[in-house]
C-alpha positions in Angstrom: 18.6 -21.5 -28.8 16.6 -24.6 -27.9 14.1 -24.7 -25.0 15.1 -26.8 -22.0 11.3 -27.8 -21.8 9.4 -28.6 -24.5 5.9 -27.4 -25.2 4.7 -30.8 -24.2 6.4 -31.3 -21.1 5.4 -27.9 -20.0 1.4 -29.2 -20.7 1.6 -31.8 -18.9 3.2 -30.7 -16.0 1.1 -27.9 -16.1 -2.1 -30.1 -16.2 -0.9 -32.7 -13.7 -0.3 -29.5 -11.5 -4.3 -28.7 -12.4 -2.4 -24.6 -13.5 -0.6 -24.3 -10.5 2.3 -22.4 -11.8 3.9 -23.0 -8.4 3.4 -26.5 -7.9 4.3 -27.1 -11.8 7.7 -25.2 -11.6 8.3 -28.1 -8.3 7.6 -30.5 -11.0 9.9 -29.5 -13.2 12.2 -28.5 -10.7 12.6 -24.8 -12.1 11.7 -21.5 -11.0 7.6 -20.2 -11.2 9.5 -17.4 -13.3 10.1 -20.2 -15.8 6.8 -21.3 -16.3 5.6 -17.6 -16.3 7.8 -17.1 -19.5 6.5 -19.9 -21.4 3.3 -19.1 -21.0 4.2 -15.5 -22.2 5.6 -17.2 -25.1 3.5 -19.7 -25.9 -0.4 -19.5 -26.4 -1.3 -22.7 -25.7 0.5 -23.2 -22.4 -1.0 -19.7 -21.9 -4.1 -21.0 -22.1 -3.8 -23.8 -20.4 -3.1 -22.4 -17.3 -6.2 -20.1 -17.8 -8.1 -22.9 -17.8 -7.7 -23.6 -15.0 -7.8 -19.9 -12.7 -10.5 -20.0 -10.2 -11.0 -23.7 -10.2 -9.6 -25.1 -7.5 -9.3 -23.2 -4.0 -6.9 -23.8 -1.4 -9.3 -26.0 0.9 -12.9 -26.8 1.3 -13.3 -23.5 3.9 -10.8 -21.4 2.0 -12.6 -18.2 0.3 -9.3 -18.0 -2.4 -7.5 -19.8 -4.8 -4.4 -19.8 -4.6 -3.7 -18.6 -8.4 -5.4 -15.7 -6.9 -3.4 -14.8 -3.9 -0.1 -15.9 -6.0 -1.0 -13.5 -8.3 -2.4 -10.6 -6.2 1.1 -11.4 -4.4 3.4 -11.4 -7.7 1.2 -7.7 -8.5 1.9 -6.5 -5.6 5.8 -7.5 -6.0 5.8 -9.3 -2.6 4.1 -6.6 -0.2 1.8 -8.1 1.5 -0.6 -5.0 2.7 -0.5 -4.2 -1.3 -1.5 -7.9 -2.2 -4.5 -7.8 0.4 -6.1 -4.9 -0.9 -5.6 -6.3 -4.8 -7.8 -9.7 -3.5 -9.9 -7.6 -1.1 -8.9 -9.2 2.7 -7.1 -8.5 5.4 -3.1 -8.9 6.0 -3.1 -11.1 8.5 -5.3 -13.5 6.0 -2.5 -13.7 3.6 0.0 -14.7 6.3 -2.6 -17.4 7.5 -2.7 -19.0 3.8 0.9 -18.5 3.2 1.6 -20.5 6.7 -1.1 -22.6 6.1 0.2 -23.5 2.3 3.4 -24.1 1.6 3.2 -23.4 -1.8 2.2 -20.1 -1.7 5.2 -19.2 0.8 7.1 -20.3 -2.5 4.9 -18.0 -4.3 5.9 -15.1 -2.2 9.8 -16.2 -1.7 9.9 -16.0 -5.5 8.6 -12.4 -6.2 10.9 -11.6 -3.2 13.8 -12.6 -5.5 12.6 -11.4 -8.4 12.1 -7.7 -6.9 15.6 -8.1 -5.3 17.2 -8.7 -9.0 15.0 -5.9 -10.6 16.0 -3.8 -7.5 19.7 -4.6 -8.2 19.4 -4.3 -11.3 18.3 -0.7 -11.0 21.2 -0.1 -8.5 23.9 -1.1 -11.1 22.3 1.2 -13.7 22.6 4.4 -12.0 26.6 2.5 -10.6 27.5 2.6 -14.4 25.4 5.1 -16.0 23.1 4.2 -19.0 23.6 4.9 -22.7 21.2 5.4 -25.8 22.6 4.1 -29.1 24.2 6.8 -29.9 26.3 6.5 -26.9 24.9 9.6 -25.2 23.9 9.3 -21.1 20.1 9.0 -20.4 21.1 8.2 -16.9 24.3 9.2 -15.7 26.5 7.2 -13.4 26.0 7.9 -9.6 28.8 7.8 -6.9 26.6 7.6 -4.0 24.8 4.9 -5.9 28.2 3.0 -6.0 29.4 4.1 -2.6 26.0 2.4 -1.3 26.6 -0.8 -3.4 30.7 -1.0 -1.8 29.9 -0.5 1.4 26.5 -3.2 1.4 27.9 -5.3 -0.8 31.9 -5.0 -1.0 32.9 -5.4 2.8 35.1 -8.0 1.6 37.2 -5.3 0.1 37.8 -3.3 3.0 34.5 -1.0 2.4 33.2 -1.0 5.8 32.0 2.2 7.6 33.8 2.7 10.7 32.4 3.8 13.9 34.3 6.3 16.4 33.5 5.9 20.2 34.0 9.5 21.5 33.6 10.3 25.5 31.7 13.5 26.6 31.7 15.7 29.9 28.5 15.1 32.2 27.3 17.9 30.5 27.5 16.4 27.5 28.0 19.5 26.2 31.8 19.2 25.5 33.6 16.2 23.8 37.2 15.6 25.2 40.4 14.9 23.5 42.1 12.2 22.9 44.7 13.2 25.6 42.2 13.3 27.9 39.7 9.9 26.8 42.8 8.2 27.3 43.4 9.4 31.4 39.2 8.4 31.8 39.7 5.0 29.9 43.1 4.5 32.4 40.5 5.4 35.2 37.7 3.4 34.5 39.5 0.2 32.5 42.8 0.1 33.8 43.6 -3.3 31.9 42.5 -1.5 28.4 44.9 1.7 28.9 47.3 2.3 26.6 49.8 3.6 28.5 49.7 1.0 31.3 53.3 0.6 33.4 54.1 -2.0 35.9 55.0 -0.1 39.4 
């Protein structure tokens, strides 16, 4: 299957974006994850971007790059106290470059999504189970994986969990029956009773 980008394309975007694997995939108006793969597969846009790591840094009083904090970031698979201790500063820098610098909010948006398919991912795995090649389990399938998935992400369908509103004495030590929650709720909301008769 052919590329959608070819190998010079990707340079010169890459280039023009002076290895800013952010501000290239805005270029090309793809995903960072994109760009990330071409460089895995090819060596010279591999290299190209290397060229360019710890070059350029975010602004004349910034201590960073930002190839470093996007990549501390992508390590640290979007958690920011994990990605301050990879580049050695505080959290509350990383939220002050990534509010300061747009592109690096990208950075971060993109790991975000990438760690929510990889987490789904997982989810559906131990939903279905997971066979060698010989057709033997090496994870089995889970129900309360797939009662977690239906009720998160099938409320469409009806699963929703239900909550029951129960009345207690003063005590609280007692719960009463329904007989009897429906005298109190007569009592208290008169227009809500269920057995309501005009007198």
């Amino acid at each position: 299957m052919a590329e959608k980008y070819t190998t010079e394309l990707m340079l010169a975007v890459i280039n023009k974006a002076e290895g800013n694997i952010t501000a290239a995939s805005k270029l090309l108006n793809c995903a960072p994850s994109t760009i990330r793969r071409y460089a895995k597969k090819y060596k010279e846009i591999k290299n190209a971007i290397k060229s360019f790591k710890g070059k350029k840094k975010l602004g004349p009083d910034d201590k960073y790059t930002l190839e470093q904090m996007a990549n501390a970031i992508y390590e640290a698979k979007g958690i920011i106290a994990v990605a301050a201790r990879i580049i050695g500063c505080t959290r509350q820098t990383f939220y002050n470059y990534k509010e300061k610098y747009p592109e690096l909010q990208a950075a971060y948006n993109d790991i975000n999504e990438v760690t929510k398919d990889q987490v789904d991912n997982q989810l559906l795995i131990h939903i279905f189970g997971l066979k060698d090649k010989k057709g033997n389990y090496i994870v089995l399938p889970n129900l309360t994986a797939a009662i977690f998935y239906a009720k998160t992400k099938m409320k469409d369908r009806g699963y929703v969990e239900h909550t029951t509103l129960g009345l207690t004495d003063p005590t609280g030590e007692k719960e009463y029956g329904s007989d009897i929650r429906d005298i109190i709720l007569g009592k208290l909301l008169p227009d809500l009773a269920t057995d309501g008769e005009e007198g």
